[in-house]
N, C-alpha and C positions, 0 to 999 in steps of 0.2 A: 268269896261269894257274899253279898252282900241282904240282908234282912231287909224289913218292909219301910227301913230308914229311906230308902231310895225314894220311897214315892213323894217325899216332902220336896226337892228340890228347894230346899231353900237357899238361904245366903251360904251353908256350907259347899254348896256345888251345883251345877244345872246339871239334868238331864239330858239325855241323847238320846235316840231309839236308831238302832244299827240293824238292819236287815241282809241276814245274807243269806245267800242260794250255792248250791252245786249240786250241777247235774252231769250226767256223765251224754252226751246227746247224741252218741252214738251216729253221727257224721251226719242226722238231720239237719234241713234248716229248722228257720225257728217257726215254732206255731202260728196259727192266726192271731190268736190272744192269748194274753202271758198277765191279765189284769189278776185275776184269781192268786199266781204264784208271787204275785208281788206286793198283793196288799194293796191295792193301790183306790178301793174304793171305802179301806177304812179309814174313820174319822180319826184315825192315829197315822197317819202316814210316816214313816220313818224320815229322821235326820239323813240316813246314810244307806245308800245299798253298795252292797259287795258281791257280784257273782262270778263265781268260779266257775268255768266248766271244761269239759275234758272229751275227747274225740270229735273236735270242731273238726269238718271237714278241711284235707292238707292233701289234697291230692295235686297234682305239679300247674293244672292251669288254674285252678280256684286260688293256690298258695301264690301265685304270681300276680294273679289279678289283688288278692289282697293286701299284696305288700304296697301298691300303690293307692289302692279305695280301701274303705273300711270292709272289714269283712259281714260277710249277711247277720250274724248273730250280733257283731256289734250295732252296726249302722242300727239296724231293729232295736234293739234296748236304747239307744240315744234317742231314736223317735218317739218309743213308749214313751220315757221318762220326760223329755223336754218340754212337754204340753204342762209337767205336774210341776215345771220351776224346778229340774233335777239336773246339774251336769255335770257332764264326765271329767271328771279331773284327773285320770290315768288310765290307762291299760297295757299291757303285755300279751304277747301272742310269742307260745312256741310251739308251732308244729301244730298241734291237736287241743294243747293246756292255751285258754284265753283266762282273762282275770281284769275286771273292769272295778272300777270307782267313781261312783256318783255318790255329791253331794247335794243339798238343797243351798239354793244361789246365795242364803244368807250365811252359811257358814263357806263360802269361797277364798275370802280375804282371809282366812285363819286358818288352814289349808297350806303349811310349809315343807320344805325338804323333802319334797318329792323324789324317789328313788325305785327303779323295777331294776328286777333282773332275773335271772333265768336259769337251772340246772338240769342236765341233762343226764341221765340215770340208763336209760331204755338203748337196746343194740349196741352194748360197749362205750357206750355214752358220744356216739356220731349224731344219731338221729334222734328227736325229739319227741319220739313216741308215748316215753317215760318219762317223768322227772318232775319240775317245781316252777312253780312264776311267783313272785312275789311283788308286792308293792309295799313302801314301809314310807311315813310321812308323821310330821308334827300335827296332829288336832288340838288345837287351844294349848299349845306349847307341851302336851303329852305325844308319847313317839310311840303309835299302830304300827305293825305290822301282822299283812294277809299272806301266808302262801295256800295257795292252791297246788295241788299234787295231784300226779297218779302214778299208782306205784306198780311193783311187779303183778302181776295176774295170777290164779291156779291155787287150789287150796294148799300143797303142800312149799309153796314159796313163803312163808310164814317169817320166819327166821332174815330172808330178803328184804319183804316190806319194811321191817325196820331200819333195815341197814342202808338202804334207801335212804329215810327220812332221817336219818343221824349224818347219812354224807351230805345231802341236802343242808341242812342246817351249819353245816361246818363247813361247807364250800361258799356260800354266800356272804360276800364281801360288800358292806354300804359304807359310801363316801363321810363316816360321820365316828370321828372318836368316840362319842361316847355310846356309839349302838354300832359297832361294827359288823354285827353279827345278827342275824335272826334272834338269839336269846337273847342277846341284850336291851331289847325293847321292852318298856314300858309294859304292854299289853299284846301278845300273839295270838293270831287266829290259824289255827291251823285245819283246812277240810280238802276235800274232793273227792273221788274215789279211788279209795287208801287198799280198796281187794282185799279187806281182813275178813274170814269165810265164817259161817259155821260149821268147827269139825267134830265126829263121834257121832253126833246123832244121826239117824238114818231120815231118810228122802220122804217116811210115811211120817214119823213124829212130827220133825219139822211143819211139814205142811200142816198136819193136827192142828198144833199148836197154834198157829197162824189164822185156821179157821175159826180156832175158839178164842183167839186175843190172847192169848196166854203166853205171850212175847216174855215174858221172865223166866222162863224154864229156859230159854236159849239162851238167853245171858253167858254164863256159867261157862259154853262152848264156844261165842265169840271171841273170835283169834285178837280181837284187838283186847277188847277187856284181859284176855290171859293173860297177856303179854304186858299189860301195864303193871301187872303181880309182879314180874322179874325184870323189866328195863328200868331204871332209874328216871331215863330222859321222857318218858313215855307217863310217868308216874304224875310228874309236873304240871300235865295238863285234865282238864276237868270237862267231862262229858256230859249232858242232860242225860235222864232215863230212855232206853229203845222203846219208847212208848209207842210208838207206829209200828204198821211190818214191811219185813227187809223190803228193800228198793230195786233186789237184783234176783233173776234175771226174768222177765218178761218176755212173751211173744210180742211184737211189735202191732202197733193198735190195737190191741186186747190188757183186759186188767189179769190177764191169765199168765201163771206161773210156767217157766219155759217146757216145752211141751213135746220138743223135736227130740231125737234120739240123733247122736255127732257119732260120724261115721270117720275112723281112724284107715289106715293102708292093713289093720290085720283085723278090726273088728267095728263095735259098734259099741259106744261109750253112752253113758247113763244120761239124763239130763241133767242138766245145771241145778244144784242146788239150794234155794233160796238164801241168801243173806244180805247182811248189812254190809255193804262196798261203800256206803254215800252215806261220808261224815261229816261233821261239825267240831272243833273241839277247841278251847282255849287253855293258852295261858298265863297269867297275871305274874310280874318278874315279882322274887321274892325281896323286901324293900332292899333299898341298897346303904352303904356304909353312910354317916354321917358326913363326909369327904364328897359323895358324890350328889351335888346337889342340883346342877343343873339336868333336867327329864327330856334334853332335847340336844339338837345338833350347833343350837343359836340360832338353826334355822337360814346358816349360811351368813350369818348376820356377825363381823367382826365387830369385837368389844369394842375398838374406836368408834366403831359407828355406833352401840346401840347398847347400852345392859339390862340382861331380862332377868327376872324376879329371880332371886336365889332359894325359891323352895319348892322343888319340883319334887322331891322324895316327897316331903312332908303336907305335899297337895294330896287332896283325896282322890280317890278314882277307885271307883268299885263297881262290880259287873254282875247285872242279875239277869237270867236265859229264862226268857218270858214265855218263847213256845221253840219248840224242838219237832217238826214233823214232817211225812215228805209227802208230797199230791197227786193224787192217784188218778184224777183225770188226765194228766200228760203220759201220751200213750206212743208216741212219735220216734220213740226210744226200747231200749230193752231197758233202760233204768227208771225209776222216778226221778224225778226233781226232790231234794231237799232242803229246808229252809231252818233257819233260827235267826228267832229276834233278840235281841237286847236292849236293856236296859242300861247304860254306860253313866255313868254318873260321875263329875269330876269339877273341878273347881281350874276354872279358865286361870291360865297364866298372863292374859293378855284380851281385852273385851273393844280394842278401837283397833279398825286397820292401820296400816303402816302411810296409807293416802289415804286424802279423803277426794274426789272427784265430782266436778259439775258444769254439768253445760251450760254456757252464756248464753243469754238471748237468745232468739227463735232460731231453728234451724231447718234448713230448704235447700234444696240441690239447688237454688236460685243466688244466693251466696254464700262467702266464704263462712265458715264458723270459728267457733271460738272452745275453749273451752276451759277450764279452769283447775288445778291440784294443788293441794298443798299436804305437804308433808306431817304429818303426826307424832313422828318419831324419827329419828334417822336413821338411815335405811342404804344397802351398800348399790348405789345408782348409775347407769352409766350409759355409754353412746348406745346403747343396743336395747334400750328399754324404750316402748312403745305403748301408745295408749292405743284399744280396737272400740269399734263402734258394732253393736251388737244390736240385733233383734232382741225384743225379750221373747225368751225362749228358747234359747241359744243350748245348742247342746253340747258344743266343747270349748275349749278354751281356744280353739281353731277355728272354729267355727265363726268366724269375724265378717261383717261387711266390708269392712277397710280397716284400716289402721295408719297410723301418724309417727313418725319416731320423736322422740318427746327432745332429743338435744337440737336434732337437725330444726325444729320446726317451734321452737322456742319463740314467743315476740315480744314477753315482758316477764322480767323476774322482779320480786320484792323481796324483803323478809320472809316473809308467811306464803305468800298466794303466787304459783308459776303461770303463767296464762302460754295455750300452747295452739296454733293455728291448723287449721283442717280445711283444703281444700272444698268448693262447692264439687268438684268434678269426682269426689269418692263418696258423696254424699247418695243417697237411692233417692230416686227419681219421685217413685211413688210415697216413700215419707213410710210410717209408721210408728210405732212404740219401740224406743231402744235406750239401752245402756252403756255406758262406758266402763272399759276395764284398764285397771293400769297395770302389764306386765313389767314382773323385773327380771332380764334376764339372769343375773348373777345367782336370784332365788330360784329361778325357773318356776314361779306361779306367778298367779293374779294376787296382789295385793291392795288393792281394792277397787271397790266398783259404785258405780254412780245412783243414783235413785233412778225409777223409769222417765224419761223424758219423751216429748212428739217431737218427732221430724215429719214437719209439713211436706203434703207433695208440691210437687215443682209447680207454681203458676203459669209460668214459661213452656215447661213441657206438655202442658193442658190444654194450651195455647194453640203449641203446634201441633197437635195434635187434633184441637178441633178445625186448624186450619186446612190440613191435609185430608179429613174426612168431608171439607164443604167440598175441597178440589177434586176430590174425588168423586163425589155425590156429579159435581157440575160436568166433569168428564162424561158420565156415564148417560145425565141427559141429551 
């Protein structure tokens, strides 16, 4: 954890600000506005959001419909975000567990080794009720990784949640020797709702306490804090203060603590007890041997092709948790939403993309284009890498008007500058503000992307256009 050293940003490292959420959403869709949860009208807008969430609606026609569209909580976060220059650079969906990554478009080209995957815990581990999503990727040559969990439910599974989250951790396999593993990364975020309860205190203290702020006396009985006293793996990771109250469980549209009395086949059971379910937690790998110097995968990048800086241990990166708190206006749920920001601080391994990209002369569905890359560095390249033409505001890396394959569509190489042809016929009619991205598939990212340029609307199609309105206008007389 890092001192007030952070806020210099100087030459020993830039700052980041990482924003992440989980909420548990209880098979709602998503709200009308989610601006408040996100920050998104402070003068600080985050480098990076990350939200986790858990009981995404998975019922058999919604789960079908979404494997083919994005599902409603995504698509909605892509559109929030892509007006603020945010895009999605991964997600995971298992069952009920989503887990999204948006960055802002200028740290996109630096963004490598993208990796998700999935464990399942919940019903003997068939169904995806339970379990983990992770996404684990290079930032400025340091290696993130997010999982998102939800673990066993019921105050007396205590001893399960754990064991959950140590199979979790041990079952997850990334394509990258030197971080095989959830621990072996760089920097881990682990949150969701993890169902660690308050046990011992009774139903009237609890809430007491809750009315009078006096969220420290419950500490003490939170199964998760307990339990970092005696797990080792658990010990590793570092919490902010429970400075809010708990987030679970709620009547639905009400700020009211649950209120129903659960009716069993032989009686009639108590209500749900307030706690902390919706966590946040990190943790920072402790340094590694002098021997282990490269902090990345290469980023899929063979050594013929390319050598990256040999001091990835001895780079700085340090992480200071700005705010830790959950929001109490989202009511749509029996949970709250909970957030924490950071502070990330770390010194780039790497500050120019792998391309640089730009479009030649004016551009108009009226002719052919042109367009222009040259290499930076070298890079592992091949018949499968494509350059897209993007709207700016673009919210995935999918999200393309067209695209070009960069071998097939070749019409001048030199030294330095490849020139690469684009059809007028995938060009938009109507023109507007757009960018070029250069994917590599081998990296499976965007490795770089163009300044904003205008594509002119079509003069031709204006044309006919007003031609077919006079013929029409004449018909009519």
């Amino acid at each position: 954890m890092a001192g007030n050293d952070l806020n210099k940003g100087d030459a020993d490292g830039d700052n980041f600000r990482l924003h992440l959420v989980t909420w548990n959403v209880a098979t709602a869709d998503p709200p009308a506005d989610m601006s408040s949860l996100l920050h998104l009208e402070s003068p600080k807008r985050p480098d990076v959001y990350v939200i986790g969430l858990q009981e995404v609606y998975s019922g058999p026609v919604r789960f079908l419909s979404d494997v083919v569209f994005d599902d409603p909580w995504s698509h909605f976060l892509m559109t929030t975000l892509a007006p603020w220059n945010y895009v999605k650079v991964s997600s995971i969906r298992m069952q009920g567990l989503l887990l999204l990554f948006f960055t802002k478009l200028e740290h996109l080209p630096f963004i490598r080794d993208i990796q998700s995957t999935y464990t399942r815990t919940g019903v003997f581990g068939y169904w995806g009720n339970k379990g983990g999503v992770s996404i684990r990727l290079s930032f400025y040559g340091h290696m993130l990784c997010f999982l998102n969990c939800h673990l066993a439910a019921h105050m007396k599974n205590v001893t399960e949640r754990v064991v959950e989250f140590e199979y979790i951790t041990d079952q997850q396999i990334f394509n990258c020797e030197k971080a095989q593993r959830i621990l072996d990364h760089r920097l881990v975020f682990w949150f969701g709702d993890l169902n660690f309860r308050i046990q011992d205190h009774g139903m009237h203290f609890v809430r007491t306490c809750i009315n009078n702020k006096n969220y420290s006396l419950l500490w003490s009985k939170d199964q998760l804090i307990m339990m970092k006293k005696k797990e080792k793996l658990l010990q590793e990771f570092e919490e902010g203060p429970l400075d809010f109250q708990p987030t679970y469980k709620f009547d639905l549209n009400t700020d009211i603590y649950d209120s129903r009395l659960y009716r069993t086949w032989f009686a009639f059971n108590k209500k749900r007890k307030p706690a902390w379910t919706d966590r946040i937690l990190w943790r920072l790998r402790p340094k590694a041997l002098p021997s282990d110097k490269q902090d990345e995968c290469g980023d899929g990048l063979d050594t013929n092709h390319v050598k990256e800086p040999e001091e990835a241990e001895e780079k700085l990166l340090e992480l200071r948790q700005d705010l830790y708190t959950s929001h109490m206006e989202y009511s749509i749920s029996d949970h709250k939403p909970v957030i924490a920001v950071f502070t990330l601080k770390l010194k780039k391994m790497y500050t120019t993309p792998l391309v640089h990209l730009l479009a030649e002369g004016e551009w108009s569905a009226d002719i052919d284009a042109m367009l222009l890359y040259r290499p930076l560095q070298p890079f592992p390249s091949s018949s499968w890498d494509w350059i897209g033409l993007y709207k700016v505001g673009f919210t995935s890396v999918s999200d393309y008007i067209t695209y070009t394959w960069v071998k097939d569509d070749e019409v001048a190489i030199d030294e330095e500058v490849i020139k690469v042809y684009m059809s007028k016929e995938e060009i938009p009619v109507r023109g507007g503000e757009c960018v070029l991205g250069y994917y590599c598939n081998t990296l499976q990212c965007i490795i770089g992307i163009s300044q904003p340029f205008k594509v002119h609307a079509s003069k031709v199609a204006l044309e006919e256009s007003l031609h077919q309105t006079g013929a029409t206008e004449k018909i009519q007389d």
